[in-house]
C-alpha positions in Angstrom: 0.0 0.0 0.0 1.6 3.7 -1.3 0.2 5.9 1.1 0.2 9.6 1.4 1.8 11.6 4.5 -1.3 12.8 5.9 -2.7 9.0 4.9 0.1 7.2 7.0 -0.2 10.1 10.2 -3.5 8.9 10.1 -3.1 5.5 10.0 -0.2 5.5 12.8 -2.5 7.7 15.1 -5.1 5.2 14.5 -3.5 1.9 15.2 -1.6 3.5 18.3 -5.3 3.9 19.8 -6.4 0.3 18.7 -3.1 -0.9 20.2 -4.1 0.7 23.5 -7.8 -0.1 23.5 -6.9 -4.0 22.5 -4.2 -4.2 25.4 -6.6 -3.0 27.8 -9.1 -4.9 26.8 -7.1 -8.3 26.8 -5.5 -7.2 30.4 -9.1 -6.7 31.4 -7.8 -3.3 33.1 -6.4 -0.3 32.0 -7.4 3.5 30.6 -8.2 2.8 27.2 -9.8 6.3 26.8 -7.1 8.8 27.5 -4.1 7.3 25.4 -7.4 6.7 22.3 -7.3 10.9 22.7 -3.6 11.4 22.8 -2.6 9.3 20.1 -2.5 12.5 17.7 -0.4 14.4 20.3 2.1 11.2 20.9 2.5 11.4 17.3 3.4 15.2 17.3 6.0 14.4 19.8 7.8 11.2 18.6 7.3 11.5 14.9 8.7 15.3 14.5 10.3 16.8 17.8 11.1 14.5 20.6 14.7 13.8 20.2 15.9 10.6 21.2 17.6 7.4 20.4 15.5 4.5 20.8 19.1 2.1 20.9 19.7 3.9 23.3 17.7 5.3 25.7 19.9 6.8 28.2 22.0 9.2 25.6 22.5 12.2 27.8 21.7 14.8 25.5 18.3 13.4 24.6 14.9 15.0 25.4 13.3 13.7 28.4 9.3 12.8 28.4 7.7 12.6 31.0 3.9 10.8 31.0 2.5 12.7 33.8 -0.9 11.6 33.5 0.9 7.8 33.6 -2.9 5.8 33.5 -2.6 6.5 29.8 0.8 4.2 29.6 -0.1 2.5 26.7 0.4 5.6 24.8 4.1 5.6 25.7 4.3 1.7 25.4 2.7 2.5 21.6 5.3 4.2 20.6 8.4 3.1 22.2 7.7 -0.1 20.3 7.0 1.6 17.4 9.8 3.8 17.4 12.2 0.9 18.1 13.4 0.6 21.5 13.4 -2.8 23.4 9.1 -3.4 23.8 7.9 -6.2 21.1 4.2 -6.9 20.8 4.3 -9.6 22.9 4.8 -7.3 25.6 1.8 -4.9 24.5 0.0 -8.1 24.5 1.5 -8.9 27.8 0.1 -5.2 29.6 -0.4 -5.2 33.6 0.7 -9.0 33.7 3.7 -10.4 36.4 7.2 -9.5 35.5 6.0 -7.3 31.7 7.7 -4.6 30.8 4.5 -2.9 30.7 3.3 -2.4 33.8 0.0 -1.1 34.7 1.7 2.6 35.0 5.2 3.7 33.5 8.3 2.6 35.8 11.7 3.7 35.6 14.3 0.8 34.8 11.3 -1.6 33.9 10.7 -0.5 30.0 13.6 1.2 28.3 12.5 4.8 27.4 10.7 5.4 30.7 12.6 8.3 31.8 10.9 8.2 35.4 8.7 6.0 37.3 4.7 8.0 36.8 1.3 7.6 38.0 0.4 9.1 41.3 -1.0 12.5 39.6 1.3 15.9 39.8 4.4 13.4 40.6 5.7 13.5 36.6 4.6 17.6 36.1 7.2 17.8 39.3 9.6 15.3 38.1 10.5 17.3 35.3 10.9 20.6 36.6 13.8 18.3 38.6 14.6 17.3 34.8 15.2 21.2 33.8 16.6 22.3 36.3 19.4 19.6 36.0 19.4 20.6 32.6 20.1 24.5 32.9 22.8 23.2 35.9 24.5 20.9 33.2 25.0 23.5 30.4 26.0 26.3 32.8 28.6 24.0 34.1 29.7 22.1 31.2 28.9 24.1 27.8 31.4 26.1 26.4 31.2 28.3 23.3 30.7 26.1 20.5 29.7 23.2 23.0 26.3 22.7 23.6 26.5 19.6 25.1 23.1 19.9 27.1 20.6 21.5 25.4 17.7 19.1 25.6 14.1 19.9 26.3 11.6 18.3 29.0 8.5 17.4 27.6 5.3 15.8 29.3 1.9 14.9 29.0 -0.4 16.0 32.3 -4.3 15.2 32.7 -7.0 17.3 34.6 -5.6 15.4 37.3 -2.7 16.7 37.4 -3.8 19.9 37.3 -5.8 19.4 40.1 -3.2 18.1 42.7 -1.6 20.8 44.9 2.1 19.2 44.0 1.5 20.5 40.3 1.0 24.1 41.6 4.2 24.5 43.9 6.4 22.7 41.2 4.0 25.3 38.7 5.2 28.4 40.7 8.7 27.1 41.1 9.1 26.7 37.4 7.8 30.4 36.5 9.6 32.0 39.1 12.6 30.4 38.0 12.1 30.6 34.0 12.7 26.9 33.0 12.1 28.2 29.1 13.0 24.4 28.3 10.0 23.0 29.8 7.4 22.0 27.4 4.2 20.8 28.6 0.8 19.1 27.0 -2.3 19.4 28.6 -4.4 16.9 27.6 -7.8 19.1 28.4 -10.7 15.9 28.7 -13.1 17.1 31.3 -13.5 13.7 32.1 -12.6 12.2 36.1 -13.4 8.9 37.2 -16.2 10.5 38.7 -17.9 12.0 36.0 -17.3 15.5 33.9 -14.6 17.6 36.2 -16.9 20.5 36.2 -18.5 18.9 39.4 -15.3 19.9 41.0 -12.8 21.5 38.5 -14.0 24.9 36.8 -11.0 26.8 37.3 -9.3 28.6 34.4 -6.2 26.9 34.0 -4.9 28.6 30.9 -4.7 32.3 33.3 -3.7 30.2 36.2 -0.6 29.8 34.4 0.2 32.3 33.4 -0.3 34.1 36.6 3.0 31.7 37.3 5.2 33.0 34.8 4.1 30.1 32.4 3.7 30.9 28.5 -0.1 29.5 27.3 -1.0 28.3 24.3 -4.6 26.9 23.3 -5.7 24.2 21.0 -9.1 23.6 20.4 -9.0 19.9 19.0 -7.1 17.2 20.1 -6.8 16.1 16.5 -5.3 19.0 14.7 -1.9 17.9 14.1 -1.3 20.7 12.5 -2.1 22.7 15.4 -0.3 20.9 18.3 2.7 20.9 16.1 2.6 24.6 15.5 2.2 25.4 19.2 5.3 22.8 20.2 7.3 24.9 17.3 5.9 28.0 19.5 6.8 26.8 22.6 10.6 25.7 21.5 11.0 29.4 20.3 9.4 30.4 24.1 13.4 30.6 26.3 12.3 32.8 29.3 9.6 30.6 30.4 8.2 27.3 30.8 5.2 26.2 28.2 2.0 24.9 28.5 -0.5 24.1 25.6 -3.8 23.5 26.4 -5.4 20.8 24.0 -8.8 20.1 24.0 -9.7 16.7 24.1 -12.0 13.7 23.5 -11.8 11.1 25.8 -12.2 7.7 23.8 -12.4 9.4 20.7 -13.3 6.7 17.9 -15.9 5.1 20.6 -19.4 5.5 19.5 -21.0 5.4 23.4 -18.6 5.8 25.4 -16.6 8.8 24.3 -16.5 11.8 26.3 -17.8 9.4 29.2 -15.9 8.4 32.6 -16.5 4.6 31.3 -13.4 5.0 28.8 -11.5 6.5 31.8 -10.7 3.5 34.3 -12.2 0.4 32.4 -11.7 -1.6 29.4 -14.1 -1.0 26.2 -15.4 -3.9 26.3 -15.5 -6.4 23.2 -18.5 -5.0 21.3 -17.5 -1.5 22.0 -14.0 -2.0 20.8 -15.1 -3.9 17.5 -17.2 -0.6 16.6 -14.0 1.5 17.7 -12.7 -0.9 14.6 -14.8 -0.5 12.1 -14.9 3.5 13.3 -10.9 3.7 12.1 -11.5 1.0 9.0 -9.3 -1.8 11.3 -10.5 -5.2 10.9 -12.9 -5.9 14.4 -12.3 -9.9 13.8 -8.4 -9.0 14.5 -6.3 -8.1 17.5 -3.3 -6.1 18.0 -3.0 -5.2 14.3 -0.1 -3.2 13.4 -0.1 -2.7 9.3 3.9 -2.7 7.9 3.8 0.8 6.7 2.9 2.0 10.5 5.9 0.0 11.5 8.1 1.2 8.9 7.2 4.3 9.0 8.0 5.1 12.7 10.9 2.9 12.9 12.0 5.7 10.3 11.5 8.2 12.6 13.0 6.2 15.8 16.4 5.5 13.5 17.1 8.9 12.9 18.2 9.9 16.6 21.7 7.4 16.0 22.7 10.4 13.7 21.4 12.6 16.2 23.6 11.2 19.0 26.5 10.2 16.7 26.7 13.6 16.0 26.6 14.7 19.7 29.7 11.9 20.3 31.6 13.7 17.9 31.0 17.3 19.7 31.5 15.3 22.8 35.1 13.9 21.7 35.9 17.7 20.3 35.1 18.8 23.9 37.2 16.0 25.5 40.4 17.5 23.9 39.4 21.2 24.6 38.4 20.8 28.0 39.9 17.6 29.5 39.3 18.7 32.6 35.7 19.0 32.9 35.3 16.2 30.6 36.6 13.6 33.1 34.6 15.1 35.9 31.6 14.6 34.0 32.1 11.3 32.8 33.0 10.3 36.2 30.1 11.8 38.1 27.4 10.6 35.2 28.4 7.4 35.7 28.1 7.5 39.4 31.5 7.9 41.0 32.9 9.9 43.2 36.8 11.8 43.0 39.8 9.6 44.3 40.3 10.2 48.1 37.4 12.4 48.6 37.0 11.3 51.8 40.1 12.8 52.4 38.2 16.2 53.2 35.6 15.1 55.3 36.2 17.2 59.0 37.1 14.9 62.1 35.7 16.5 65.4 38.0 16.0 69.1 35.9 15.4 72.0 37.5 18.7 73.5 35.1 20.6 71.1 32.3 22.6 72.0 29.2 20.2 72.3 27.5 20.3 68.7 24.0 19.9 67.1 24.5 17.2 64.6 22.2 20.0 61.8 25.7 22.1 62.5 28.2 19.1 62.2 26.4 18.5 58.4 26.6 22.0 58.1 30.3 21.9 58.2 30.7 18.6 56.3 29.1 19.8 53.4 31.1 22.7 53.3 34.1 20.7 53.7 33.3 18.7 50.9 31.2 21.0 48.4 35.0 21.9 46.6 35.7 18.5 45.6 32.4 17.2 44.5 30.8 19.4 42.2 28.0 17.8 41.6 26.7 18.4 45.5 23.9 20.6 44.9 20.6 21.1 47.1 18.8 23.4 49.4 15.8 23.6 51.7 12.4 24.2 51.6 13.3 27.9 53.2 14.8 26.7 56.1 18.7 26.6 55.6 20.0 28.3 58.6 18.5 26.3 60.4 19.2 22.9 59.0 22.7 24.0 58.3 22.3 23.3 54.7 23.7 26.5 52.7 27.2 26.0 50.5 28.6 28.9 51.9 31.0 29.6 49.1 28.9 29.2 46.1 25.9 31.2 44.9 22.3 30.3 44.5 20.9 28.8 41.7 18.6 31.9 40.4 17.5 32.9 36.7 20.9 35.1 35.9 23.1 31.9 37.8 22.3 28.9 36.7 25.4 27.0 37.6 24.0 28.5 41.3 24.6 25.3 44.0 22.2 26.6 46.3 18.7 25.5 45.7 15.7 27.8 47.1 12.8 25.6 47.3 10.6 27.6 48.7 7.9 26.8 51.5 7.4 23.5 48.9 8.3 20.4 50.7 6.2 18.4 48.3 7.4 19.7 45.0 10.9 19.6 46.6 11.1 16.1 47.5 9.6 15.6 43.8 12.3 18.1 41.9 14.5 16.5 43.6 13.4 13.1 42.4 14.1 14.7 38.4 17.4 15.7 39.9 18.8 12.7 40.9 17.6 11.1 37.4 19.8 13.3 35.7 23.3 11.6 35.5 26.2 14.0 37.1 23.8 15.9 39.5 24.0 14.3 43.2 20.8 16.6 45.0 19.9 17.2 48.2 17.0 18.8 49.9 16.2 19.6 53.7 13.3 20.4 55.6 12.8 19.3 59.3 11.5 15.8 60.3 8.4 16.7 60.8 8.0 17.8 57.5 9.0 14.6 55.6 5.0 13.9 55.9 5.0 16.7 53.2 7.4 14.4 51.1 5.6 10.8 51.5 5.1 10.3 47.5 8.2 11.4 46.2 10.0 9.8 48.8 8.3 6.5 48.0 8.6 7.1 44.2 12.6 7.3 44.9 12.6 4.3 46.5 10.4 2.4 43.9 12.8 3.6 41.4 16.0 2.8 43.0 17.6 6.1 43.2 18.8 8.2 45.3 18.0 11.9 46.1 19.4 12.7 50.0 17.1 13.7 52.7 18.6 16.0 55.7 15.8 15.7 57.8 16.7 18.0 61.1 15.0 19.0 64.5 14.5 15.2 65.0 12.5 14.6 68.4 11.1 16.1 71.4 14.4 17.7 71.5 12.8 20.3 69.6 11.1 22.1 72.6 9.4 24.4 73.1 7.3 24.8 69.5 5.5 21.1 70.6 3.9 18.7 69.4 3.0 19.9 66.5 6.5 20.4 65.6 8.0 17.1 67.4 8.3 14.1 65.0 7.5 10.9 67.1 5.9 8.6 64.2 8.1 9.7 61.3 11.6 7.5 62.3 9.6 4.6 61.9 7.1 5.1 59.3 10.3 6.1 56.9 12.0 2.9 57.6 8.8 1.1 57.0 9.6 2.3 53.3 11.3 -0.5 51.0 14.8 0.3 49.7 15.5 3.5 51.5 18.3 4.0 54.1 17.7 6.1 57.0 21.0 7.3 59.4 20.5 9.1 62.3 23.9 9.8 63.8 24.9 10.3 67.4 27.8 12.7 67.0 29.4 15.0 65.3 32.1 12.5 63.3 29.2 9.9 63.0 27.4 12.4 61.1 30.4 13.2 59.2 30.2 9.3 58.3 26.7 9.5 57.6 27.3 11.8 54.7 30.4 9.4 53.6 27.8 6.6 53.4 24.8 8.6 52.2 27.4 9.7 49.0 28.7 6.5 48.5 25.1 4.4 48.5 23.4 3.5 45.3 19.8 1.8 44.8 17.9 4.2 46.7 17.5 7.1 48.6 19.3 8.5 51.9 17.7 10.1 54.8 20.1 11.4 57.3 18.3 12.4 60.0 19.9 15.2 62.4 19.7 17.1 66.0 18.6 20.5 66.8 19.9 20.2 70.3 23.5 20.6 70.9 25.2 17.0 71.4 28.7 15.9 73.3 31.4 14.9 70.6 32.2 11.8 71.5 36.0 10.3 72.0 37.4 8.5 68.9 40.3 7.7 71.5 38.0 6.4 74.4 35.3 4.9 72.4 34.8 2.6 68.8 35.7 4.6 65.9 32.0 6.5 64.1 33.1 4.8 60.8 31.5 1.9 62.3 28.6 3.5 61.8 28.8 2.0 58.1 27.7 -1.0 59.0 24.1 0.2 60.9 24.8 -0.7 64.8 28.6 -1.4 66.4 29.9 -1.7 69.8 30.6 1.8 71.1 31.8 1.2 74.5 32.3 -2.6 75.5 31.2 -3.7 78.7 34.1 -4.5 81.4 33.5 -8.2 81.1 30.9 -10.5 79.9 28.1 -8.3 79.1 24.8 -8.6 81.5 22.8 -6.3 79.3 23.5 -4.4 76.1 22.0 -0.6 75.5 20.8 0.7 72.5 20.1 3.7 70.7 20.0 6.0 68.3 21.4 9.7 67.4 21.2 12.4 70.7 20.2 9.0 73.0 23.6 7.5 72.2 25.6 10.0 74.8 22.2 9.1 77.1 22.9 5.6 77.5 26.4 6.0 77.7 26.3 8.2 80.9 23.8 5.3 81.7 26.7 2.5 80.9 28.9 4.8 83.3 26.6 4.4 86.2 26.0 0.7 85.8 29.2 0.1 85.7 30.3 1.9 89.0 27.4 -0.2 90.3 29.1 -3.7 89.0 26.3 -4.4 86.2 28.4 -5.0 82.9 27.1 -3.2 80.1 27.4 -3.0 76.4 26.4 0.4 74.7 25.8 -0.3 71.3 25.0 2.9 68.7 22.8 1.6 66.0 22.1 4.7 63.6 20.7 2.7 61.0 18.4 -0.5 60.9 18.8 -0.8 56.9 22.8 -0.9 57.1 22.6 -3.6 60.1 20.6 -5.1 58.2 22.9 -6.0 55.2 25.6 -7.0 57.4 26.1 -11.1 57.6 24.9 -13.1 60.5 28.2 -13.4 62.2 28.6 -10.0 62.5 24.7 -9.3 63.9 25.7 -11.6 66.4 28.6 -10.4 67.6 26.7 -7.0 68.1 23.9 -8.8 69.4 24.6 -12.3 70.6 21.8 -14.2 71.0 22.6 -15.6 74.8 22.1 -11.9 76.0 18.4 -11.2 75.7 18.5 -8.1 78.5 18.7 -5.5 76.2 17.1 -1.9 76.3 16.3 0.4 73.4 16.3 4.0 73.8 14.8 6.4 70.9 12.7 9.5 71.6 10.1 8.0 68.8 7.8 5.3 68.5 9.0 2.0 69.7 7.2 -0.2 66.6 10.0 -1.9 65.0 12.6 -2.3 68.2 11.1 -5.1 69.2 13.0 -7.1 66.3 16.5 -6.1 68.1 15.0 -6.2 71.4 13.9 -9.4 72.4 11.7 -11.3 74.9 13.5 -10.2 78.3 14.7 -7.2 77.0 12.4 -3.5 76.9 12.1 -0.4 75.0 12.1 3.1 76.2 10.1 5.2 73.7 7.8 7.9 72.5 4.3 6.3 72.8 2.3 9.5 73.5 2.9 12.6 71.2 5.3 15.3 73.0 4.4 18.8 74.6 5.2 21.9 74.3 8.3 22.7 76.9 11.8 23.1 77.3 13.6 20.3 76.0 15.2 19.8 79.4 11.9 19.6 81.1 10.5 17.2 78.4 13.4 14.6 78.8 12.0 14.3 82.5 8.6 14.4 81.9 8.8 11.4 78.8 12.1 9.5 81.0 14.5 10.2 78.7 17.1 10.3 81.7 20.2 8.4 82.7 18.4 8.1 86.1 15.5 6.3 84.4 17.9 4.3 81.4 19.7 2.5 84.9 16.8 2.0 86.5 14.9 0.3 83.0 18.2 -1.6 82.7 18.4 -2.7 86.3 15.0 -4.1 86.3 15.7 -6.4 83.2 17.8 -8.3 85.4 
């Protein structure tokens, strides 16, 4: 068959939506109705501007997409197997089934193409303001004159949705106020919720909304006009000062005789009569499945190939740069690929005991700053809040409009959109991020958080003002449930240190991790450096719990605890001692690092023969129970705090050394 360019759009359109609705249908769950309406925009995008190399999907200079509204997956799925990456129809066919590469919503390192794990709404609009601001970072550090290694765009796909979730409008404000001109967005305009038409709850204008942030608009009135959203995406490219949106009206299902425009296309398959008149709608055989004709495969395969140029071209510039700038060639090779410089550690600052007593926010403080020369790629900030989680670079700028190779990061008072920028951050190779806010305010952060642990990376959390210690500003203020609930999470590592050098090793393991993300979890409240003489060396806080002090003979009961309650139990160890009850005080700052260690190390922290053991943590005591054992107790947070002097609140909750002895005496 000889068909026409407009004939063969068509057609490819068409058998993109039939691809999606017969998936859906043969999974027997899915949104067939939202990718049916995008297909014309997906066109747009991969046919004609998306740049990208479907043999290989992690080229760094490539456009990132980003399917916000990720219930419409098998739009992306579509065309990343039309386009040529590594998806075959039998993995279409094989949609929302055990171990597929299509999964019921996009997910990072499970389909090649997926640029970050989608689904919960207002995550993927946030992820890729993450993705340009990496961007703009990368070119101001690395682009020279004549050298544009990183000028990619960020391009996504949101729903109503999206546009409805408070994430999308701090990561929205953010983005204006910081003129991401290489953000590109498509809203795909349905009216449709699972609930019915949004107008029941959505009648906002979004379009002035926008551009009330800084954003420039753009309106199209069918979903269908290629012509249209093409010549708004050519619009939006020539748009450098600010972000883009365009507005695209369109119709849910489209092709469905009953059930477009309808909440049944929106979280439901077709059903088999509906989608054989969705068939005979586009001129597709009904009596076939999963039909894809040759010319649609040819012709986007075309269109996939032509990226190798694309990037074969950028290897060349990249080689050219290599000789012209050795230098900051190897440091971004090295840091894209995840290392770190030779003897870095070299820098981090060791604390004496003779010190004045230190907050653990202030010894982080210093260690970043220590370190921030020799690893370039350190950037972060807080959510307005860095003097007083001790997070400021104080010898670089901010990252602003007029300096984008800024390493200070202001969030703003956005905790959710931060934890989610930072999530597009850490996916961009040779950026290591990290963003701070206090404990309390991680509950802010719970679906980015969770996304970076689905997806393996790893952003760092500085999570300060950690526990009652926080005084006076109560309970509302004092984090009691968050220790626990975070390392309820799979795949992320929390560290909360007891000293000043532990913390120091707490950001050498946090830097050094891979396969998810770090919290390191700090002390408003002045703490004791402890003696790296008198007591175990803090690098053995690598391996989650060690021996700090050793008891003077055959241990009768062994101490626990974490961050500021370290120095607690070893005043208590002190007392115990004098009154001849041998005690082992063991500093565990992190459960996930114990946990990796082999058994014969666990037990020679924790030998099974001594079951009097007492954990101390000013938090909730679900989860201690698994390291303390029958005949053993916890001393915890089980009520929320109040609002006092910390000093007052030790007493009141028992967080004393007079109360730790007298817990540890009654276990035996």
């Amino acid at each position: 068959m000889d068909l026409d360019n407009q004939e063969i759009e068509t057609l490819g359109i068409n058998t993109v939506r039939i691809l999606s609705a017969d998936a859906v249908q043969k999974a027997n769950s899915g949104h067939p109705g939202t990718p049916m309406a995008l297909a014309p925009m997906g066109h747009v995008l991969w046919a004609d501007y998306m740049k990208y190399n479907p043999k290989n999907p992690h080229w760094a200079n490539r456009d990132r997409f980003i399917l916000s509204a990720g219930h419409a997956c098998m739009l992306q799925y579509s065309f990343l197997y039309l386009t040529g990456y590594d998806i075959s129809l039998d993995d279409i066919k094989n949609f929302r089934q055990l171990n597929s590469k299509t999964a019921g919503h996009p997910e990072y390192g499970l389909a090649p193409g997926i640029d970050v794990t989608t689904g919960p709404l207002g995550q993927g609009f946030a992820n890729g303001v993450g993705f340009a601001i990496g961007q703009k970072h990368l070119a101001a550090r690395y682009n020279k004159p004549g050298f544009d290694l990183f000028d990619y765009k960020v391009y996504a796909i949101c729903s109503d949705g999206d546009m409805m979730e408070g994430v999308t409008s701090e990561a929205a404000s953010i983005a204006g106020h910081l003129e991401l001109g290489n953000i590109i967005y498509l809203y795909d305009d349905n009216h449709i919720s699972i609930e019915g038409d949004t107008d029941i709850t959505f009648n906002e204008d979004v379009a002035k909304r926008f551009e009330a942030y800084g954003w420039h608009v753009q309106t199209v009135d069918d979903g269908n006009d290629i012509a249209a959203i093409a010549n708004a995406i050519r619009n939006a490219k020539g748009e450098t000062q600010k972000p883009s949106l365009i507005k695209v009206r369109t119709q849910i299902a489209y092709g469905s005789p009953n059930k477009v425009n309808t909440s049944g296309a929106h979280g439901s398959p077709l059903g088999a009569a509906e989608i054989r008149l969705v068939k005979e709608f586009f001129g597709f055989d009904p009596d076939q499945s999963f039909e894809v004709p040759d010319e649609v495969i040819k012709y986007y395969a075309e269109k996939g190939a032509k990226g190798a140029a694309l990037e074969a071209k950028w290897n060349d510039l990249f080689s050219a740069y290599k000789e012209q700038y050795p230098e900051l060639a190897a440091e971004y090779e090295l840091f894209s690929q995840g290392g770190l410089p030779a003897g870095w550690e070299a820098n981090l600052p060791v604390f004496k005991a003779s010190d004045p007593k230190m907050a653990t926010r202030q010894a982080s403080g210093k260690v970043l700053n220590a370190i921030a020369d020799c690893l370039p790629a350190l950037i972060g900030g807080s959510a307005d809040l860095a003097p007083s989680t001790d997070t400021n670079l104080k010898a670089y700028t901010s990252f602003t409009t007029e300096h984008r190779d800024g390493r200070n990061f202001h969030f703003g008072i956005r905790e959710h959109a931060m934890g989610s920028i930072l999530n597009g951050m850490a996916l961009t190779n040779g950026i290591i991020p990290y963003g701070a806010t206090f404990l309390m305010f991680s509950e802010y952060m719970r679906p980015p958080i969770r996304l970076a642990a689905i997806m393996k990376i790893r952003p760092i959390y500085v999570y300060t003002h950690d526990s009652i210690g926080v005084g006076e500003d109560g309970t509302t203020h004092q984090p009691v449930e968050q220790l626990i609930s975070l390392r309820s999470i799979p795949n992320i590592t929390l560290i909360r240190p007891a000293d000043a050098n532990e913390s120091a090793q707490a950001w050498r393991v946090a830097l050094e991790h891979k396969d998810g993300p770090v919290a390191l979890i700090f002390t408003r409240q002045a703490l004791p450096i402890l003696d790296q003489d008198k007591y175990a060396k803090a690098a053995g806080l690598e391996k989650g719990a060690y021996i700090l002090s050793e008891a003077s003979k055959t241990p009768e009961v062994i101490l626990i605890a974490t961050g500021s309650e370290v120095s607690l139990i070893l005043q208590a160890q002190a007392l115990l001692e004098a009154e001849g009850v041998s005690t082992r005080v063991v500093s565990m700052p992190s459960w996930e690092l114990f946990e990796k260690q082999d058994a014969a190390y666990k037990e020679t922290v924790f030998p099974k023969v001594i079951k009097k053991r007492l954990a101390v943590e000013m938090a909730s005591p679900l989860g201690w129970h698994k390291y303390v054992t029958d005949g053993g107790d916890i001393l915890a947070m089980t009520t929320f705090g109040e609002s006092a002097p910390a000093d007052e609140l030790y007493k009141h909750f028992g967080f004393t050394v007079d109360n730790v002895v007298k817990k540890a005496k009654a276990l035996l």
